[in-house]
C-alpha positions in Angstrom: 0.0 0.0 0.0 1.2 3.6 -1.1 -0.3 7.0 0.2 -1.1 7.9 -3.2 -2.8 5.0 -3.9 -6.5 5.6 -5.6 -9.7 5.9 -3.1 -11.3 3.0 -4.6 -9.2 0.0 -5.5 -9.6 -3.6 -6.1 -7.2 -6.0 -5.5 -7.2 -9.8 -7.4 -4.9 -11.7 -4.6 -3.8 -14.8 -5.7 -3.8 -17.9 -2.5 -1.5 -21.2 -2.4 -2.9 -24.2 -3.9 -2.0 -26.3 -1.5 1.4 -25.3 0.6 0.9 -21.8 2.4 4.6 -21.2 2.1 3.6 -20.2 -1.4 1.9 -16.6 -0.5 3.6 -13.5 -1.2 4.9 -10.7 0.8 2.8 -8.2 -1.5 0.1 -10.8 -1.4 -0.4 -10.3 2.6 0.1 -6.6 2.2 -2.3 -6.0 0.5 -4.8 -8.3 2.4 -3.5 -6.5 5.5 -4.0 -3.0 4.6 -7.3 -3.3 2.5 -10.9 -2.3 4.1 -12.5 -5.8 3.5 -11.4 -9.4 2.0 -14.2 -10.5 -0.5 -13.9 -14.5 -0.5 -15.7 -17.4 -2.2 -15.4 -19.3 1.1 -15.7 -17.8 4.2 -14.8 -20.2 6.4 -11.5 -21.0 4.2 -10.7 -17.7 3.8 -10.9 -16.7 7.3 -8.5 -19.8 8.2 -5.9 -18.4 5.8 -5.8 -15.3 7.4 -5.5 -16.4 11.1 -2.6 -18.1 9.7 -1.1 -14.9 8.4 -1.7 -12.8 11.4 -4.6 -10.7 9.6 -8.0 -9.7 11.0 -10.4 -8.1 7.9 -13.6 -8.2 7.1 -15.0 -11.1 5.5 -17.4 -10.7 2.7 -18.7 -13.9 0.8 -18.7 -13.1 -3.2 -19.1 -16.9 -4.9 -21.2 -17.6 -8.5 -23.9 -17.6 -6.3 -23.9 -14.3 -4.8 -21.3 -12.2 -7.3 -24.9 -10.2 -8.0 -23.7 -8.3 -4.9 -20.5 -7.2 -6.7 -21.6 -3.6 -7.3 -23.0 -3.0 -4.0 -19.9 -4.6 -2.1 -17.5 -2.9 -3.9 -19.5 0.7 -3.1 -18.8 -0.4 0.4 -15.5 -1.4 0.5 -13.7 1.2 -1.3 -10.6 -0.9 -1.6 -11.3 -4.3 -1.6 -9.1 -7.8 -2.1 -10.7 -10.2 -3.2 -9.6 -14.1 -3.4 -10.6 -17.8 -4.5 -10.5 -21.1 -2.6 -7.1 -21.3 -4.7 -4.7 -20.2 -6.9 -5.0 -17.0 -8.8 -8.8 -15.5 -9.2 -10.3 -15.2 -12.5 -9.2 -18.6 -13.8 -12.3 -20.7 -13.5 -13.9 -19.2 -11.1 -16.4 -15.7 -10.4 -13.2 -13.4 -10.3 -13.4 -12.8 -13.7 -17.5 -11.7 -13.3 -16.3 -9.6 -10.1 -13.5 -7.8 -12.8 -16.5 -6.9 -15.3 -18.5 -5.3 -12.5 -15.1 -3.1 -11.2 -14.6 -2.2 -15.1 -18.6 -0.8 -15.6 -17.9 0.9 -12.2 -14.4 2.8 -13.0 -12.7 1.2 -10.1 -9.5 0.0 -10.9 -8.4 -3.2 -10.7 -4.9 -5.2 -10.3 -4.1 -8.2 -10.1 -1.0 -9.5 -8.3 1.0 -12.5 -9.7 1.0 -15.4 -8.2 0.0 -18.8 -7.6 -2.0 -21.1 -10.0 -2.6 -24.8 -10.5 -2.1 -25.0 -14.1 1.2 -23.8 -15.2 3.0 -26.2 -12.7 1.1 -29.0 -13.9 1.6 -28.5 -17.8 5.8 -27.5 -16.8 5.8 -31.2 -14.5 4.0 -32.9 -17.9 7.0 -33.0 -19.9 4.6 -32.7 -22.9 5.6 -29.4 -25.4 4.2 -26.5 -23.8 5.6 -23.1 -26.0 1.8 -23.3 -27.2 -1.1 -24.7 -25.5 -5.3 -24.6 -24.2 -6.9 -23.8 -21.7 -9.9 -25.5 -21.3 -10.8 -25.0 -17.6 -13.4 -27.5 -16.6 -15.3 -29.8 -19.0 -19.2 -29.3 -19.3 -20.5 -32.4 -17.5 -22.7 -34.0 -19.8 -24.7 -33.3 -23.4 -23.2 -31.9 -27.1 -21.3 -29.3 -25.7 -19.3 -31.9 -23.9 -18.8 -33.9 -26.7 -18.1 -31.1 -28.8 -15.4 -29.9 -26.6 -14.0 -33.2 -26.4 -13.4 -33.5 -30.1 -11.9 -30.0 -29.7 -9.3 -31.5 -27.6 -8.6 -34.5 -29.8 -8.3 -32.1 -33.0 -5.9 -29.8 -32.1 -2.5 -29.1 -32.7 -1.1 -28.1 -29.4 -1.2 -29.4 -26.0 -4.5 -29.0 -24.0 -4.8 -28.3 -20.1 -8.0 -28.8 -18.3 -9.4 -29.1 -14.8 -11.0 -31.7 -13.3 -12.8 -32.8 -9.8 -11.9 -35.5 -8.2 -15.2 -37.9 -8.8 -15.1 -37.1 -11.9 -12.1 -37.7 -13.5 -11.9 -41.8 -14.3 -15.0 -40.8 -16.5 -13.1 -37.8 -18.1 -9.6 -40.0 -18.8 -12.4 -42.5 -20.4 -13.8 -39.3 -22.7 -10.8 -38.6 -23.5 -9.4 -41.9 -24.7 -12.3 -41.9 -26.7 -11.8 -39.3 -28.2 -8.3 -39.4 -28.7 -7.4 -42.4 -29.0 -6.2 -44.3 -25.9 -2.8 -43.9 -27.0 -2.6 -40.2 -27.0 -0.2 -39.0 -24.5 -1.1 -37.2 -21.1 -0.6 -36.5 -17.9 -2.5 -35.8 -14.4 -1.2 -33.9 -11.2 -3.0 -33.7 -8.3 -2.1 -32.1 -4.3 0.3 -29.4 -6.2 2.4 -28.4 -3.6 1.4 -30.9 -0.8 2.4 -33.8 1.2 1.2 -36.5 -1.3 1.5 -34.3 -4.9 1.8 -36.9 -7.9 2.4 -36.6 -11.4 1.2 -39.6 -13.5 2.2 -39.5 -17.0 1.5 -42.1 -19.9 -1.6 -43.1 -22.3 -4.5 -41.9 -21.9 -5.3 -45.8 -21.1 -2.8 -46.4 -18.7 -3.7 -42.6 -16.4 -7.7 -44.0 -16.8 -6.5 -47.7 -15.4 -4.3 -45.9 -12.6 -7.1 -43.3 -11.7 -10.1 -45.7 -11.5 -10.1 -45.6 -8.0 -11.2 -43.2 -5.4 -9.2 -39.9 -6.2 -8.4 -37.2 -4.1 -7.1 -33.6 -4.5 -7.0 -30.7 -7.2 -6.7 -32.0 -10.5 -5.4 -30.7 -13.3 -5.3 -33.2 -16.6 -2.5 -32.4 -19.3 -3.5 -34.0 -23.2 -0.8 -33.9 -25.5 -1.6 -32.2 -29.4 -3.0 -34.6 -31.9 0.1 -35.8 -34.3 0.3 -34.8 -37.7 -1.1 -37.3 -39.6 -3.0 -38.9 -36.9 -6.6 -40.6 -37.8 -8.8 -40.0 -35.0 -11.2 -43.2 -33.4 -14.2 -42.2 -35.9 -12.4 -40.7 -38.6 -11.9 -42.4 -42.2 -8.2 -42.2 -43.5 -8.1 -40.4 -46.6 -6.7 -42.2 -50.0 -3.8 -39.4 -49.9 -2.6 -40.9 -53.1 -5.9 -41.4 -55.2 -7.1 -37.4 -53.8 -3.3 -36.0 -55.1 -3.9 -37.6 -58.3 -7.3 -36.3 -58.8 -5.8 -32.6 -57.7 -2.9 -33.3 -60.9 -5.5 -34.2 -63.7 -7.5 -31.1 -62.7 -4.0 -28.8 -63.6 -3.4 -27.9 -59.7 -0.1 -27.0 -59.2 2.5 -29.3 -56.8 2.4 -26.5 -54.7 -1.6 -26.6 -53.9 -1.8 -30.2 -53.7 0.8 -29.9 -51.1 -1.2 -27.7 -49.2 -4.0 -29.5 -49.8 -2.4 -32.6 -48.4 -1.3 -31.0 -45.6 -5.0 -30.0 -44.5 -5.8 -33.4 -44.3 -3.4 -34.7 -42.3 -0.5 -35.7 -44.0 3.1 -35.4 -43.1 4.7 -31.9 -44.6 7.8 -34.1 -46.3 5.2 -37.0 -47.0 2.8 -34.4 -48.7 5.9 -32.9 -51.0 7.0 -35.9 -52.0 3.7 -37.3 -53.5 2.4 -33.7 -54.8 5.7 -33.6 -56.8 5.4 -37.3 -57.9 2.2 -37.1 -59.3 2.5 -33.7 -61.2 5.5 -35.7 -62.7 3.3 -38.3 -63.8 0.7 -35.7 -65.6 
């Protein structure tokens, strides 16, 4: 806290995950020195800061009450606000409690800090210089499925939350969508006593996590591979197609590209564009 800080002010304070070593000096400053904490657990939150020393106000702000976010933030002039764990706004009502700030031109900052996902997609070992967030799955219906073949689709590697009861069913969903061979990873209890990494198939983490689970969970799925047919999905005659592309006049360079769009190898897709031009 500065003297010249603004009148109204809201701070996003990111919590540990699981080890409280993990909080920040700025992080307790600023829950020290604003007028009220706004929490999505009471009872959590208020344990957390007995630990740190600190007596504030407790308001509860959760998805079921973040209707309130106006009137609490008229209130509490400058307010700090955080989630069960790890850094609010990432799957959780911080992000609604940042629109209402915005609409009411109160600033808003957000300190840096702990989250569950960066750890877990680092300790996956799979490539990481691009990747998805997904958050958490819908539970059931189209969108579900939808979003599953969204994961099984793409390119880069996908990172996705998941609750404890419900993640044998997910690893399944994702196998079959995948393909149980696709590569993955789950980390639970970052930071704790008991934290595990389990990397492997898709097969092999739904066998190992059929039993009762417990902890955070955050689920790591590898890209799909170039060239890879996914369960459901006819192969293309790559040949036949490239031939087709020649007769018509297309040029090696377009069926190349065309190739490529449907799944084949970049140095499998120039070879056989430039054979069959050849043959015209």
């Amino acid at each position: 806290m500065t003297p010249d800080s603004p009148p109204s002010h809201l701070w996003l304070v990111p919590t540990p995950v699981g080890n409280l070593g993990d909080i920040t000096f700025r992080a307790v400053d600023v829950l020290r020195g604003a007028d009220a904490v706004a929490c999505e657990d009471t009872r959590r939150t208020g344990a957390l800061l007995t630990h740190l020393g600190i007596s504030r106000p407790l308001v509860r702000l959760d998805a079921h009450t973040m209707h309130r976010a106006p009137a609490v933030l008229e209130e509490h002039p400058r307010l700090a606000y955080v989630t069960d764990a790890g850094t609010p706004g990432i799957s959780d009502p911080g992000a609604e409690l940042v629109r209402a700030a915005v609409a009411a031109g109160v600033p808003v900052e957000v300190l840096p800090g702990p989250t569950a996902f960066v750890p877990a997609l680092v300790l996956s070992g799979l490539p990481n210089a691009r990747f998805t967030f997904e958050g958490f799955l819908p539970r059931s219906g189209r969108e579900r499925r939808e979003r599953l073949a969204a994961v099984a689709a793409r390119p880069e590697t996908t990172v996705l939350y998941e609750s404890p009861h419900r993640l044998a069913d997910t690893l399944g969903d994702l196998a079959g969508a995948c393909g149980p061979e696709r590569q993955a990873s789950v980390t639970r209890e970052l930071s704790k006593r008991f934290e595990e990494t389990a990397r492997g198939t898709l097969s092999d983490l739904a066998a190992h996590f059929a039993g009762e689970v417990r902890g955070e969970i955050v689920v790591v799925v590898a890209g799909r591979p170039a060239g890879e047919t996914l369960p459901g999905e006819e192969t293309p005659d790559h040949a036949a197609l490239a031939q087709t592309w020649a007769a018509e006049g297309r040029s090696a360079r377009d069926i190349r590209e065309l190739l490529i769009a449907r799944g084949l190898r970049k140095n499998d897709a120039y070879a056989l564009a430039l054979r069959v031009t050849q043959e015209v």
